[in-house]
N, C-alpha and C positions, 0 to 999 in steps of 0.2 A: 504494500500500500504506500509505503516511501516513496518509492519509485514513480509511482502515480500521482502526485500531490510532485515530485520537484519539477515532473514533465509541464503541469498544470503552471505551476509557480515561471516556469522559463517560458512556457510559451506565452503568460502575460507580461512578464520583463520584453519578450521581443515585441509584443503587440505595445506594449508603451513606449518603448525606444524608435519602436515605425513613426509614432505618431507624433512624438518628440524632434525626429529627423523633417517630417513632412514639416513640420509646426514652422523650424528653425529655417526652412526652406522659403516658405508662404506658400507652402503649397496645400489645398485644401485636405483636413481631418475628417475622415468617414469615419463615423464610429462604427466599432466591430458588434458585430451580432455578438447577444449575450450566446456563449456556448457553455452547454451545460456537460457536468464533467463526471456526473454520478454514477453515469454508467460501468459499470466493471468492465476492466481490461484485462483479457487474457495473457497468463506469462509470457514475455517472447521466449522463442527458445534457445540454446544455446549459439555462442557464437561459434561456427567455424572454424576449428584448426586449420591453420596455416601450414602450409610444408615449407619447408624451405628454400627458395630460391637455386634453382639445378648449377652446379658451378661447370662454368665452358669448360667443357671438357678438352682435351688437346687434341689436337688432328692427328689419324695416324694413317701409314700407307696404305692400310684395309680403307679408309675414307676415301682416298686419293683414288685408286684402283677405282671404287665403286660408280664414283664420278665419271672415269674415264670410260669404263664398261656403258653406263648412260648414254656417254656420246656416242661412243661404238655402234650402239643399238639404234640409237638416231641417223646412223651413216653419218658422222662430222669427223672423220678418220682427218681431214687437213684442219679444222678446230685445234687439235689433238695434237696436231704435229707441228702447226705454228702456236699451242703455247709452250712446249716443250722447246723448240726454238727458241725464245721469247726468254725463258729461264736458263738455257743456255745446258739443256738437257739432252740426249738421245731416248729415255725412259724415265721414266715416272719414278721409277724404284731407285734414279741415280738424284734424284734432287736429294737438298740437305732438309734435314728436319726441321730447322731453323725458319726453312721457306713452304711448310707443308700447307699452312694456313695463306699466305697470297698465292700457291697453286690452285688449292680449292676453292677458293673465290672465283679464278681464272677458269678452273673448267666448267664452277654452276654458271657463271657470266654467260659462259659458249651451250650452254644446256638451256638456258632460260630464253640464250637467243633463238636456238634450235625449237625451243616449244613454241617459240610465236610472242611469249610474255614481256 
């Protein structure tokens, strides 16, 4: 019932602070309908667990591969072979791990071109 009665208590602090703001304005005061507050409110229910935020995982050459399979399957066999070019690769499996995440960027870039998106 607490609960109920500070909901009541805040939404007339905000209804008076409206009319206070309107006031200091000159803008016209409509007085608010009497709203009656008797009625019982059912408990809300609990909130929600949250999970945790997924941490970016790291890119690995199982990622790389699977991208590049993508394109494959699209037919962009020269996508494929000008970014490998581009990284200064002959294979996917010779890039450094260091650059695994702007290859995978490079090959969804050539995949999302491929789909039309």
């Amino acid at each position: 019932m607490q609960i109920e009665q500070a909901i009541r208590d805040l939404t007339t602090a905000i209804d008076n602070l409206s009319a206070a703001l309107k006031s200091a304005n000159g803008l016209p005061v409509a007085s608010a309908p009497a709203v009656q507050h008797d009625e019982p409110v059912a408990p809300m229910p609990p909130a929600p667990r949250l999970e945790p935020a997924p941490v970016d995982q790291p890119v690995t050459e199982a990622d790389l591969r699977a991208a590049a399979q993508k394109l494959l399957q699209a037919k962009r066999l020269p996508d494929i072979l000008r970014i490998n070019k581009d990284f200064g690769i002959r294979r996917i499996t010779e890039c450094p791990p260091d650059r695994y995440a702007a290859l995978l960027d490079a090959l969804n870039a050539a995949l999302a071109d491929a789909s039309g998106s």
